[in-house]
C-alpha positions as CSV (number, residue, x, y, z in Angstrom):
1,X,-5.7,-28.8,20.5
2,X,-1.8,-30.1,19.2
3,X,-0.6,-31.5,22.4
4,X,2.5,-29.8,24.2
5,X,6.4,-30.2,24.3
6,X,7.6,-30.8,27.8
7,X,10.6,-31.9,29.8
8,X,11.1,-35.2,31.5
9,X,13.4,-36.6,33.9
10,X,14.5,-39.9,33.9
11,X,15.6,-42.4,36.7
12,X,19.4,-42.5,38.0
13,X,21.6,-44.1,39.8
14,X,25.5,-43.5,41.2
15,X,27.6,-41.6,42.1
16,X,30.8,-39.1,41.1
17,X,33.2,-41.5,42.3
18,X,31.7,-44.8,40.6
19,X,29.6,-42.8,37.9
20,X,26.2,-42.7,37.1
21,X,23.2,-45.2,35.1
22,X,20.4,-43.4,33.5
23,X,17.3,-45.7,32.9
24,X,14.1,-45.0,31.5
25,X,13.2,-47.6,33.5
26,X,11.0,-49.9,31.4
27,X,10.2,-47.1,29.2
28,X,7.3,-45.9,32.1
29,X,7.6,-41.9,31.8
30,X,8.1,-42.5,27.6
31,X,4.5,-41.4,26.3
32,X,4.7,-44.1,23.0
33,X,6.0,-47.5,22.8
34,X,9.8,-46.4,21.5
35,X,10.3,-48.1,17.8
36,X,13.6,-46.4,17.2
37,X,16.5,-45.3,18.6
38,X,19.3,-43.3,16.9
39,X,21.9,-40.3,17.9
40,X,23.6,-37.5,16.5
41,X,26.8,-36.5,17.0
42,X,29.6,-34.2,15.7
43,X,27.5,-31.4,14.7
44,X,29.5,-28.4,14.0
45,X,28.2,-25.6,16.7
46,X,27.6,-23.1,13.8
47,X,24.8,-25.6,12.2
48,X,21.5,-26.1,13.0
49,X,19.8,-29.2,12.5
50,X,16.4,-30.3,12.1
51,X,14.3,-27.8,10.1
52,X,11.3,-30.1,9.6
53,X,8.0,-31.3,11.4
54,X,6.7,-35.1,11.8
55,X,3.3,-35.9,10.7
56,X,2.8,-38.7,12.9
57,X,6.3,-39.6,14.8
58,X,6.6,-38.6,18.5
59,X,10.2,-38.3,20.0
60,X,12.4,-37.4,23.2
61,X,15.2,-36.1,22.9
62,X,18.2,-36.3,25.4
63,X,21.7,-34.6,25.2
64,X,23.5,-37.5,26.5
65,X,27.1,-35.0,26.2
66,X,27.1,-31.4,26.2
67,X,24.4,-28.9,25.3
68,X,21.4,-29.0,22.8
69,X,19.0,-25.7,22.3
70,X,16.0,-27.4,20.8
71,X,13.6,-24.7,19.0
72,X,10.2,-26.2,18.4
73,X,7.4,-24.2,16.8
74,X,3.8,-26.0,17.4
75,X,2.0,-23.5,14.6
76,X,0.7,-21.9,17.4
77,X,3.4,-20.9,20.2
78,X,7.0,-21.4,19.8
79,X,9.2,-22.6,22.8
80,X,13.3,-22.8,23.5
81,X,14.8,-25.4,25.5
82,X,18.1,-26.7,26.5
83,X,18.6,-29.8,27.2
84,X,22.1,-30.0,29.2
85,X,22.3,-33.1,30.7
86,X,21.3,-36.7,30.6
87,X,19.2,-37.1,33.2
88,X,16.6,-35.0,31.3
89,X,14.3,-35.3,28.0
90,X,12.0,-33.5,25.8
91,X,9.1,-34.3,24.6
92,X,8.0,-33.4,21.2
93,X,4.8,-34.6,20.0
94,X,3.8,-35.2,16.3
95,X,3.5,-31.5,14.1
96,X,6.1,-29.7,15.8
97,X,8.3,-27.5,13.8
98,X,12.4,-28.5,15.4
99,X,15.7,-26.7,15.2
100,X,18.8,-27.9,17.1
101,X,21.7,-26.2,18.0
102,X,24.2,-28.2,19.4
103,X,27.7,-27.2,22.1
104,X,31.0,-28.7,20.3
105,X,31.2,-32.2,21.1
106,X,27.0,-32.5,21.5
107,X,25.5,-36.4,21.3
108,X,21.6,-36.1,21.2
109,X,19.8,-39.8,21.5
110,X,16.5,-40.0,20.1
111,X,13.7,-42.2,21.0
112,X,10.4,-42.3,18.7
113,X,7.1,-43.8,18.7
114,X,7.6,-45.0,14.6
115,X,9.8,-46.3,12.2
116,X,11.5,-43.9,9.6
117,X,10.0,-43.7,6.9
118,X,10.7,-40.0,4.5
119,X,7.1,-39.8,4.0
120,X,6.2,-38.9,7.7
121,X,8.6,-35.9,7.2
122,X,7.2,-31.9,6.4
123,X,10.4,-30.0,5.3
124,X,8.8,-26.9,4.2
125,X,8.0,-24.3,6.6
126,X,5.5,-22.4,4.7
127,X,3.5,-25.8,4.1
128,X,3.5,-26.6,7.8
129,X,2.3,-23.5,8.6
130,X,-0.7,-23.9,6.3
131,X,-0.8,-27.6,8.0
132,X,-1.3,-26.2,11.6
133,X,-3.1,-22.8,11.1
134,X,-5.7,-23.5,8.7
135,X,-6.6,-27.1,10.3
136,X,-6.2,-29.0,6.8
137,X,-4.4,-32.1,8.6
């Protein structure tokens, strides 16, 4: 069974008057030891990013300004999220089909569990729907 997408919160501190610190704290609710850390930002609202799958690269995904709506298709279920503020991630394991939508002025930070490398990347939908229904991973 492909394991699941979920939300996480992570550890804060402050307050509206001084402002807040988001930790992950030592990494301790990250499932994977984080390799890489990049972000996206100035995404036009009217595109949608993503349109691939990860063969062995788990991430989290934070909205650390505005809003991100985060489609993710497992080959079995398909769930919607929005991440809208910082204090809160999302899970995607490896072999999980992701669109992104972003609000103007979105900045998504992404942690994985690997390195890039273009090799670990399934672009074609059809394929990754052979991939996950017919168990040929």
């Amino acid at each position: 069974m492909p394991a699941t997408p979920y939300l996480l919160s992570f550890d804060h501190v402050g307050s509206p008057e001084s402002g807040y610190i988001t930790s992950t704290q030592l990494a301790d609710n990250i499932p994977f030891v984080i390799k890489r850390v990049f972000w996206t930002q100035g995404t036009p609202p009217e595109t949608t990013r993503g349109h691939h799958a990860n063969m062995a690269t788990e991430e989290v995904l934070v909205a650390l300004t505005g809003s991100i709506k985060v489609l993710i298709d497992t080959g079995h279920a398909r769930q919607e999220f929005e991440l809208t503020h910082p204090q809160q991630g999302l899970y995607v394991p490896a072999m999980c089909w992701v669109e992104l939508r972003f609000s103007e002025g979105a900045t998504a930070l992404c942690l994985t569990s690997t390195d890039y490398s273009k090799k670990d990347y399934i672009r074609d939908y059809a394929y990754f729907k052979k991939l996950t229904t017919h168990g040929a991973l």
